[in-house]
Residue, then its C-alpha position, 0 to 999 in steps of 0.5 A: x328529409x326524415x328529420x325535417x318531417x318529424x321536427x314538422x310533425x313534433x310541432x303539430x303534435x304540440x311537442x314543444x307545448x308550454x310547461x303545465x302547472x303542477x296541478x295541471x300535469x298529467x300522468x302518462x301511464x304506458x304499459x309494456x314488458x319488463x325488458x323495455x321498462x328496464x333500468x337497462x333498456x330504451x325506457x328510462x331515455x325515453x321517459x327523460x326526452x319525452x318529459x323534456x318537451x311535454x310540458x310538465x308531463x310525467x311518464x310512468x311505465x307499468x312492466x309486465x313479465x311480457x308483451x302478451x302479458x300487457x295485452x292480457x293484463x288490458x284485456x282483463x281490466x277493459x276500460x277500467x285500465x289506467x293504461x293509456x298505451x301499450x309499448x312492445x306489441x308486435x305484427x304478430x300479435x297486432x291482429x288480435x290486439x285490434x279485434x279486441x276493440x281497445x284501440x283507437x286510431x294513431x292519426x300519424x302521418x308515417x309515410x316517411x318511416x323505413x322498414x322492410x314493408x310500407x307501413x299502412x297500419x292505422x291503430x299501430x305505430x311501429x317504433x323497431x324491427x329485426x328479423x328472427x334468427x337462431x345466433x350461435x357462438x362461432x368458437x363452439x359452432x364452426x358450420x352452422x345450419x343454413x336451414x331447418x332442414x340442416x338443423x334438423x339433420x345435424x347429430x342429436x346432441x346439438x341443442x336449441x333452446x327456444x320460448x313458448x309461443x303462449x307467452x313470448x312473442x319470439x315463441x309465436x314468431x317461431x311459429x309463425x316462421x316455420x309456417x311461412x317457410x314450409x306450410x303444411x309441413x310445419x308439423x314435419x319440420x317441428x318432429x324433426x326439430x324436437x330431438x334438437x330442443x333442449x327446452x322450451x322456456x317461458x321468455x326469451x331471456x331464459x333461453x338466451x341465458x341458456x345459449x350464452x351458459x353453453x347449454x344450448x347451442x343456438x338460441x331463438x333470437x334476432x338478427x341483430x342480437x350480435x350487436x349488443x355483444x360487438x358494442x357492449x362487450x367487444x366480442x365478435x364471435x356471436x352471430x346469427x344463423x341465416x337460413x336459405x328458407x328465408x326469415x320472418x320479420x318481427x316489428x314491434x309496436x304501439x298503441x293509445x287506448x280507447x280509454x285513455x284520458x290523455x289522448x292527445x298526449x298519447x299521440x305526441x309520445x307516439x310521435x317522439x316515439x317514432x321520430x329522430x330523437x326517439x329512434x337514436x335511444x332503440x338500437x343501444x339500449x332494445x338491439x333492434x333496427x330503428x324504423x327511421x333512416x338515423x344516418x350517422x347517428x346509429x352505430x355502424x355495427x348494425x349497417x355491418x350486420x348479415x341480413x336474410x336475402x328474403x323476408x317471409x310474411x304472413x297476413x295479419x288475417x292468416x294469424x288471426x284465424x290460424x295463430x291458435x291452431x298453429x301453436x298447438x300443431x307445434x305442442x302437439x309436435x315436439x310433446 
């Protein structure tokens, strides 16, 4: 049913369009975060399949150092961005993307997508999620933490590398976690974990480096990160921490610009984007979960993956009005 629909929505979205002249073909500019645009990452596949069915289009992604960075970067430039999209936003972030006014409306049809919460967004296509999870390696940690309270209990020397909220959006999901788990005491759970952090660094793959160099003992990541380590490496012993508090969901996402001069091209890539033959590049080459049901087309080693049995949530009102005060509770706290 789930491919039916989307070779459905393909077509009406003019997928399958008849090849442009050379001097006809548009350039379909995508702004992003550098782990996305990658030679290792979901956007070179996504650049060839997408230029298969197009019709003489070329896809050029711009990276910045992160999602938020893309943001701003379009911020700054307004309605001179040779943007027309921007790839890798997330739920947390998705509030103040929107009150920018930048954005225009996806007019997608995503009734058939699967993921945690139904899907009611009007400017934002979601095309991945995974939860947020502290991954430890089991050689080194026997008994990991079943929640913050755990962690924080644990001897001093056991250290976490974490990001900065300013800058990584695995840094505000953290954030944003600790409030929705705890609330008011999100500035007690943070005093509590400050003997505990080992650093906090500007992106998520700094800290993850420290986590797999054994500097740190667990690292703020995802639930799904033990996949790549299964699939691409053959180890077993990298697995996600969950807590008994439960864990907060991080989707991310994309949008067309308002500026954007290609709008009816930027909905056909939103569209490859979220159907079948997009998602089956996600999950080996982002390490998340895809948002369409894949069946026998996702490696069976994320269906084997340990889930949170409760997912937290947050509005995007609340993190629009709090996010800020909320980011500098947790500075104030660990400084």
């Amino acid at each position: 049913m789930v491919r039916t629909a989307h070779i459905v929505a393909a077509v009406l979205f003019g997928l399958f369009a008849a090849p442009a002249s050379a001097q006809d073909a548009p350039t379909l500019t995508i702004y992003t975060y550098d782990g996305f645009a990658a030679d290792w990452g979901p956007g070179p596949a996504l650049k060839q399949g997408f230029e298969a069915i197009c019709g003489g289009c070329t896809l050029e992604w711009v990276a910045a150092d992160s999602s938020i960075g893309a943001l701003r970067r379009v911020q700054l430039e307004g309605d001179t961005t040779q943007a027309d999209l921007i790839v890798g936003l997330d739920t947390a972030i998705a509030g103040e993307a929107r009150a920018t006014g930048l954005f225009a409306d996806h007019e997608l049809d995503l009734d058939k997508l699967s993921l945690p919460e139904p899907w009611t967004d009007q400017q934002f296509v979601p095309f991945d999620y995974a939860h947020f999870a502290f991954v430890y390696d089991a050689d080194n940690v026997a008994v990991p933490p079943k929640s913050f309270e755990e962690l924080i209990a644990l001897p001093a020397d056991f250290k976490i590398a974490i990001q900065d909220p300013r800058s990584a959006t695995p840094g505000l999901g953290l954030v944003l976690w600790i409030r929705a788990a705890y609330g008011d005491r999100a500035p007690e759970i943070w005093a509590g974990l400050k003997p505990h952090i080992l650093t906090v660094t500007r992106e998520w793959s700094e800290s993850y480096n420290l986590f797999l160099t054994g500097e740190a003992d667990m690292a703020l990541s995802y639930t799904t990160s033990p996949a790549y380590h299964i699939i691409a490496e053959g180890d077993q012993t990298i697995h996600a921490a969950l807590f008994n508090e439960g864990h907060l969901a991080q989707t991310e996402v994309a949008g067309i610009l308002k500026s954007s001069r290609h709008q009816d091209l930027a909905r056909q890539f939103l569209a490859y984007l979220a159907s079948v033959e997009g998602q089956k590049i996600i999950p080996t080459t982002n390490w998340m979960m895809p948002v369409v049901d894949l069946g026998a087309d996702i490696d069976p080693v994320f269906a084997s993956l340990p889930q949170p049995a409760k997912t937290l949530t947050l509005s995007d009102d609340e993190i629009a009005a709090n996010a800020k005060a909320w980011i500098d509770e947790m500075l104030t706290s660990i400084q």
